[in-house]
C-alpha positions in Angstrom: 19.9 24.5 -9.9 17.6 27.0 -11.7 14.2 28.5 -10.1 11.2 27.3 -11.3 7.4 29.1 -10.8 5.8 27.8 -8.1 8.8 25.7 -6.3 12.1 26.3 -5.0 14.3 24.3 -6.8 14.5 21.8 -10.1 17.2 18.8 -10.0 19.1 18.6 -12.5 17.9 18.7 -16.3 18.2 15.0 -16.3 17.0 14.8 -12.8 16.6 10.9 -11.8 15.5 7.8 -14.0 12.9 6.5 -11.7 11.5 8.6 -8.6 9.9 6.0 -6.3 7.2 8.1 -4.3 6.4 5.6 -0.9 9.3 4.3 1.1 7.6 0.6 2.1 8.3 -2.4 1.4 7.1 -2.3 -2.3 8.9 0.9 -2.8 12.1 -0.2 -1.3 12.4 -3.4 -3.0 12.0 -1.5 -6.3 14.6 1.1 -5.4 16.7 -2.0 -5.0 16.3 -3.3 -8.5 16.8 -0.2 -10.0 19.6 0.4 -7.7 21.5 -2.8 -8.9 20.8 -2.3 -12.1 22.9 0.7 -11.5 19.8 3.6 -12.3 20.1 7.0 -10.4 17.0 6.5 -8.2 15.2 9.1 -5.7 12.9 7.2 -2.8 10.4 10.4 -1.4 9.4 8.9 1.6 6.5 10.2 3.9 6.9 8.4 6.6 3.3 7.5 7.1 3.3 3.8 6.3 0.2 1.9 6.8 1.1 -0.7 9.1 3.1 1.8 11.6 0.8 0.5 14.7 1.7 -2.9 14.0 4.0 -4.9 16.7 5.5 -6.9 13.7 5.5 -8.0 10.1 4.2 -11.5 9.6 4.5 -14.2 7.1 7.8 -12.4 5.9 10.2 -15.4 5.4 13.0 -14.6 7.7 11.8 -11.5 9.2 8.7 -13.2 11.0 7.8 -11.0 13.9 10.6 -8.2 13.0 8.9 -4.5 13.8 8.0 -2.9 10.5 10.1 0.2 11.8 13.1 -1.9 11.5 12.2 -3.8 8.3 12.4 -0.6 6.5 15.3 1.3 8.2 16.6 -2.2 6.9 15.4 -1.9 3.4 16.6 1.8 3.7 20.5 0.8 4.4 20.6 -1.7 1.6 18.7 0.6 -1.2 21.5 3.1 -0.2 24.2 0.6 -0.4 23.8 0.8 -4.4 23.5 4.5 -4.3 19.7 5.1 -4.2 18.9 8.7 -2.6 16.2 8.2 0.3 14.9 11.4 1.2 12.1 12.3 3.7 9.1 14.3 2.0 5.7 14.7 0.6 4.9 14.0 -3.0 2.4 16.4 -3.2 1.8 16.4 -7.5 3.0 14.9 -10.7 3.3 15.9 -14.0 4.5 14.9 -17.5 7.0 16.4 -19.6 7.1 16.7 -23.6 10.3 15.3 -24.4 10.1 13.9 -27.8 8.3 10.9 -29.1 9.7 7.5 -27.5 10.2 9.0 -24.3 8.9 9.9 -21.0 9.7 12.4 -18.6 7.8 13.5 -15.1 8.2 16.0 -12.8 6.8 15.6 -8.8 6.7 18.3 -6.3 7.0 18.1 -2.7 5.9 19.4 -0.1 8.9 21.7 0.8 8.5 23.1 -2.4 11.2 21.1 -4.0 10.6 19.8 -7.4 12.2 17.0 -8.9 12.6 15.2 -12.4 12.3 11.6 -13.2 12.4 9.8 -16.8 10.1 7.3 -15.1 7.7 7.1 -11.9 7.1 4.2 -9.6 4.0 5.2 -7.3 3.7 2.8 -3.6 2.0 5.3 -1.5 -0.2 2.4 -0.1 -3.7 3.0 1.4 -5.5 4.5 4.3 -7.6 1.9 6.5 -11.2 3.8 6.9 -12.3 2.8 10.4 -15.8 1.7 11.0 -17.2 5.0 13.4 -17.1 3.1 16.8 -16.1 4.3 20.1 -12.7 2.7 21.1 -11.8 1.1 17.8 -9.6 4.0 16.6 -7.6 4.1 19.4 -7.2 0.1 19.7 -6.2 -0.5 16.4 -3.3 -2.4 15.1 -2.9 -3.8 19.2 -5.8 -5.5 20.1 -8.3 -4.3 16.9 -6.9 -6.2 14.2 -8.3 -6.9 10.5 -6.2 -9.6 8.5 -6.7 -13.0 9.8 -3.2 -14.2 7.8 -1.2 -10.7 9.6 -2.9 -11.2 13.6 -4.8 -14.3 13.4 -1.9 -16.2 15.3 -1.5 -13.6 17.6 -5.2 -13.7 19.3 -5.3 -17.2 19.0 -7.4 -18.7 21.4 -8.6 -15.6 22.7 -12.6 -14.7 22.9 -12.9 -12.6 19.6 -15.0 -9.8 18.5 -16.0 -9.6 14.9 -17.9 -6.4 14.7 -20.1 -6.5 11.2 -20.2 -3.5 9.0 -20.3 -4.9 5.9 -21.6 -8.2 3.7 -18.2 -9.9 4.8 -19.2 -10.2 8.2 -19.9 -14.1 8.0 -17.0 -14.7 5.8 -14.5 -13.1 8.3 -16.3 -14.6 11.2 -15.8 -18.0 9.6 -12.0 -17.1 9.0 -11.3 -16.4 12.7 -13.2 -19.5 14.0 -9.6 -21.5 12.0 -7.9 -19.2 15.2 -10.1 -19.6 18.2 -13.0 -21.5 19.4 -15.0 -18.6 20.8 -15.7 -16.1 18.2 -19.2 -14.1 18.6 -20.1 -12.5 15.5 -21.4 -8.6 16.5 -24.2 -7.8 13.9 -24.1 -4.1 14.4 -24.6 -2.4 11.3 -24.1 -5.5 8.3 -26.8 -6.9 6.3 -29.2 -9.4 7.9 -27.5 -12.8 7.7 -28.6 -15.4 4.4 -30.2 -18.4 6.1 -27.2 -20.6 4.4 -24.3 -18.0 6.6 -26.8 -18.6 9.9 -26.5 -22.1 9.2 -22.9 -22.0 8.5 -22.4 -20.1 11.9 -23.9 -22.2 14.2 -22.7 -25.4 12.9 -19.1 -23.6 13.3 -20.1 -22.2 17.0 -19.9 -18.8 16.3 -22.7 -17.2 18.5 -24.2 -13.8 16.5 -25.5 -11.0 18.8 -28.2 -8.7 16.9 -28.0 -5.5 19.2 -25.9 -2.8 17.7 -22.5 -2.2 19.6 -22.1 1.2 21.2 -18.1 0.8 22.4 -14.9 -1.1 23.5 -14.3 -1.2 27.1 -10.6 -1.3 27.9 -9.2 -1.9 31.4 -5.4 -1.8 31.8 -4.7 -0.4 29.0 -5.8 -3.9 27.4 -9.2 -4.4 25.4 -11.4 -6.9 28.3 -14.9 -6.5 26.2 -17.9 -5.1 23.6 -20.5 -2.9 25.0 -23.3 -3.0 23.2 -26.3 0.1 23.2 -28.1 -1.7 26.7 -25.4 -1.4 28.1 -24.4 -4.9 28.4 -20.5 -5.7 27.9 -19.5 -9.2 26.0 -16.1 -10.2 27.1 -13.6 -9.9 24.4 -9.6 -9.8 23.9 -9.8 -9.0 20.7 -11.9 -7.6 17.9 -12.0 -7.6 14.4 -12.9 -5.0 12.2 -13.4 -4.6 8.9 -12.3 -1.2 7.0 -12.5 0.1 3.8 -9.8 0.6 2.1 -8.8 4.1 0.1 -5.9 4.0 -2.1 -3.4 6.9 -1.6 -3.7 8.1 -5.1 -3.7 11.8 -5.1 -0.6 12.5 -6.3 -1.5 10.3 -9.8 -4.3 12.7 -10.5 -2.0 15.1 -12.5 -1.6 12.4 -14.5 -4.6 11.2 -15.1 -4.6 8.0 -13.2 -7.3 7.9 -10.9 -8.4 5.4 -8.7 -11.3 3.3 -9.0 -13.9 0.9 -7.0 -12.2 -1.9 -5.5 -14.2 -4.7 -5.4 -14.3 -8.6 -3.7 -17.2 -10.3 -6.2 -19.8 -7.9 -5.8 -19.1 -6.0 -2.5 -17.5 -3.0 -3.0 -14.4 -2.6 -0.1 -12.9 0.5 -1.0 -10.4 2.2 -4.3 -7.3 1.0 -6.2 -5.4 2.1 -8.7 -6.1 -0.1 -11.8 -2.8 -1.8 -12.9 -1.6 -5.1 -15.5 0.6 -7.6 -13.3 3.6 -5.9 -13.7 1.9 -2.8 -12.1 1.8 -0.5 -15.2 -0.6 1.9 -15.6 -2.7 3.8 -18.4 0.3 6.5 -18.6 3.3 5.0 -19.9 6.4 5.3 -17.6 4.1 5.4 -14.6 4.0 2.0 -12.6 2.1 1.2 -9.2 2.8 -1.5 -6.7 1.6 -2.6 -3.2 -1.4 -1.6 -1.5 -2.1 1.3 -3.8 -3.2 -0.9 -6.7 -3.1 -4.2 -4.3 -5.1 -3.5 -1.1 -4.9 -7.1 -0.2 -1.0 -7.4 -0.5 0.5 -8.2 2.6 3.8 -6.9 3.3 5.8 -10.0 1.1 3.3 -9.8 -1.5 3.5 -5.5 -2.1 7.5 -6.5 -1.6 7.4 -8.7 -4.6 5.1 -6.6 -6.7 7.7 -3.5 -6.4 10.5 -6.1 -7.3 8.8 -6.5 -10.4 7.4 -3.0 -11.5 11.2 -1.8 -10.5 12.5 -4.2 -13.0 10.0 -3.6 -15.7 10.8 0.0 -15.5 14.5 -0.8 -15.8 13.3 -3.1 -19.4 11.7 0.2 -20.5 14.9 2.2 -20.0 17.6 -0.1 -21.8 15.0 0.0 -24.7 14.2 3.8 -24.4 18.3 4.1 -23.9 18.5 1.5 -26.8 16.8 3.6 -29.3 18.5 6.7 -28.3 22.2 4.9 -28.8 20.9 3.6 -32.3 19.6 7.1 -33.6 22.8 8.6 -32.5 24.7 5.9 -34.2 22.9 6.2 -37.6 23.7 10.5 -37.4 27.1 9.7 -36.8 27.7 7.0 -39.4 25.7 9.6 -42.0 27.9 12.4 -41.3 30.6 10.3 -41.6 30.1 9.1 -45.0 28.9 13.2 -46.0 32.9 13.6 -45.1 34.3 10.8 -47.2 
């Protein structure tokens, strides 16, 4: 290994031909791609997924309920299985490499100074959930402070549910939880007054709004029992919903020159993506995205799927990168041979 400025160590010269920065479920199911397609694959993995405070994945065919802990140390033991490298890091920054037109070549540094080389990146670093700036929510969340109706929905089911409102969605995701439970109160706090048409659709579903802003959660037994509101009056609740806004892990892109950009829903602005075609490419060729970094409405199965594909697109741009190589050194070898004869 020889000593580069700046880092500790380079691997290899020909270093890996993907490095998959995010060890998730996107990222491991496009390790396992590559892996089968017999590729020398890195994972860099920070450990920090997303949906850590969860009790369990959901709508997963057969691995409803399963921790998300063990779904990946799962996805983990079969990436390995077909030789893919998992290692524990920080990708802290990416960069090109000038290797001759046709190709592609990166290098990413981690944290521990380490620098690696990949003839192709796949990036699933996911997203961080911006919390709305309430008392009690932060500690709460992912138990009994939930967001996805299709992830948690079942799980407070018949409960009395919060929704607090910080955003023009308020209504909408009101009206989503109402499919779950029968009393849902709708917590105007800091959202946009309500269109006469979303009142109307409210009551007629029997989703009582309060006006006052909300100061808290009150918790007893370690178990959320209610909203307290700036009066000081408390609204019994099991469980409350919250809606964050959503900012795509994306740093280690902007060597590259992929930056994120405003994700929207219609015209509400919810948070930053990575822009990306369905197969999760981006505007640097050999540089692909998948999952919640470009997708921040994936759930698990969907960012899953997503690094399924981008894993075997990136193995289509190999076999023709590797293509063209074979053929240029076929045509210099069949022209020296006929300067001989």
């Amino acid at each position: 290994m020889d000593q580069v400025a700046g880092v500790e160590h380079v691997v290899g010269q020909d270093g890996y031909d993907v490095v998959v920065v995010g060890g998730g479920s996107a990222g491991l199911s496009g390790a396992l791609a590559l892996g089968r397609a017999r590729r020398r694959v890195l994972v860099v993995d920070a450990g920090d997924p997303r949906n850590a405070p969860a009790a369990g994945v959901h709508n997963y065919l057969t691995s409803e309920g399963l921790p998300p802990a063990e779904l990946v140390a799962a996805g983990r033991a079969e990436v390995e299985a077909y030789g893919v490298e998992v290692r524990r890091g920080t990708a802290v920054a990416a960069a090109p490499l000038d290797v001759g037109p046709g190709r592609t070549a990166f290098t990413v540094d981690l944290a521990d100074g380490t620098r690696v080389r990949a003839r192709r990146l796949l990036v699933t670093t996911g997203l961080t959930d911006l919390l709305p700036d309430v008392p009690g929510v932060a500690q709460r969340w992912g138990r009994d402070v939930v967001h996805c109706p299709y992830c948690h929905g079942y799980e407070v089911r018949d409960e009395p549910v919060g929704v607090l409102g910080t955003g023009p969605m308020a209504a909408h995701v009101a009206l989503l939880f109402r499919q779950w439970s029968p009393d849902v109160v709708l917590f105007q706090h800091t959202a946009p007054a309500l269109t006469p048409e979303e009142a109307e659709q409210l009551a007629a579903r029997g989703i009582d709004v309060v006006a006052e802003p909300v100061a808290g959660l009150e918790v007893v037994d370690d178990r959320l029992s209610g909203v307290r509101l700036v009066s000081g009056a408390v609204v019994p609740r099991r469980a409350v919903v919250v809606s964050p806004r959503f900012a795509a892990r994306s740093a280690v892109l902007e060597g590259l020159g992929v930056a994120a950009e405003e994700f929207r829903m219609g015209e509400h602005v919810l948070g930053t993506s990575v822009p990306a075609d369905p197969m999760g490419a981006t505007s640097v060729p050999g540089v692909r995205v998948a999952g919640n970094v470009t997708a921040p409405m994936a759930q698990v199965i969907a960012a899953a799927a997503a690094g399924l594909q981008a894993g075997a697109a990136l193995n289509g741009e190999l076999v023709t990168e590797d293509t063209a190589l074979a053929v240029a050194r076929h045509r210099e070898e069949a022209g020296a041979y006929a300067g001989r004869s």
